[in-house]
N, C-alpha and C positions, 0 to 999 in steps of 0.2 A: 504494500500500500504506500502512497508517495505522500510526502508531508504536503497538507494543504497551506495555499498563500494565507497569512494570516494578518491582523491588522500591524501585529508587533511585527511582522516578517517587515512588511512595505515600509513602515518607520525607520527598523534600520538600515533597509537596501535606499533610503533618502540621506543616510546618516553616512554610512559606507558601505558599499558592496559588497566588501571581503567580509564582512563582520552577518550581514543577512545569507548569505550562501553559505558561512558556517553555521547559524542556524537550522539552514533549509536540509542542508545536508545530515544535521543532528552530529554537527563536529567542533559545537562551540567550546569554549575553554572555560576556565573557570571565572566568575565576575567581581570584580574589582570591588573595594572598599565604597568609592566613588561610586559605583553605577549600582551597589545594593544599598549606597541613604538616597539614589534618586528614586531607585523604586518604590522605599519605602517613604518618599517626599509624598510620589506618586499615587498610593496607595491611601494614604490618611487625606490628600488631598480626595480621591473619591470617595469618600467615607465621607466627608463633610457636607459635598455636592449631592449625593444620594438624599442625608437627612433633607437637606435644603427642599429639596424638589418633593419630599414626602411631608413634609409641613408646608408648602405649598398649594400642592395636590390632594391632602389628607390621608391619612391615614388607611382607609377604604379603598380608594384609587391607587394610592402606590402598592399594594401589594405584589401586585405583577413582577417579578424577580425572577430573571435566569429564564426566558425562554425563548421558544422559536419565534422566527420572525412569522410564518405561517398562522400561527396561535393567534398573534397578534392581530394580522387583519380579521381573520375571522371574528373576533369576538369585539374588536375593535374595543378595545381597552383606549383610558385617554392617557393613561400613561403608562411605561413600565421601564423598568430597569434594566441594563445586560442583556440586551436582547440578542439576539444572535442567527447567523444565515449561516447553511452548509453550504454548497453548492459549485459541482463542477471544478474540484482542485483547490478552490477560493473558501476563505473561512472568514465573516466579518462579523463584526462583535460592537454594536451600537453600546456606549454608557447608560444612554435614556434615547427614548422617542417620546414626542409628544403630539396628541394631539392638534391638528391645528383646525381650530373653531373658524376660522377665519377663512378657509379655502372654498374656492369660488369654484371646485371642482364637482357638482351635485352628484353623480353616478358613484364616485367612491370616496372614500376617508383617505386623508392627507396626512402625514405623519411628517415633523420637523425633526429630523435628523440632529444626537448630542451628542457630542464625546467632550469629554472634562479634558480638557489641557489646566495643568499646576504651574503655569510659565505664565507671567507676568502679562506677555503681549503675545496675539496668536501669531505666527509666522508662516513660510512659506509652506513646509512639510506640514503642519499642522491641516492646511486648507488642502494643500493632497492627499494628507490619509481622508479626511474628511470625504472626499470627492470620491477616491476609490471605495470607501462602505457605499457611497449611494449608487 
């Protein structure tokens, strides 16, 4: 079975090439001092953004945690959390979706695409991984 593309893979093939092919390959090394406080920057940083969007949302509404993204239209949830696509080699992993009330689309439900960036200002990669989940 071949490793699927993933959101983390695409991050760091924007980051450097050599570093996602060892990934991809399942021949990475061990990780740095540096790169396990960003993860866990990374990490408490979505922990905060979760609460946020579920005091938000209420409590009732945010339950939706960890599923497919199929799940998700069908039942059309106005929020969830971790949502996640298999498909075709590709593996994408939304932070949040939300409903969007606002879409002038009447036939289906419109869902605003979220990933938590913990970095100050959004930047180039940022608006790529973005683009490639949708």
């Amino acid at each position: 079975m071949t490793t699927p593309i993933t959101n983390g893979i695409f991050a760091d093939f924007l980051e450097c090439k050599h570093k996602a092919y060892l990934k991809f390959t399942k021949h990475s090394g061990t990780k740095s001092e540096f790169e396990n406080i960003q993860i866990e920057q990374s990490q408490e940083y979505r922990r905060h953004a979760w609460q946020h969007l579920l005091k938000r949302y209420g409590e009732a509404e945010g339950r939706r945690h960890n599923l497919p993204l199929s799940e998700m239209l069908q039942h059309q949830y106005p929020m969830a959390t971790d949502v996640y696509l298999v498909k075709d080699g590709i593996s994408v992993n939304f932070d949040a979706l939300l409903h969007d009330k606002d879409s002038s689309v009447a036939t289906r439900s419109t869902y605003i695409p979220v990933i938590f960036v913990h970095h100050e200002k959004i930047n180039k990669n940022n608006k790529l991984l973005l683009a490639f989940c949708g």
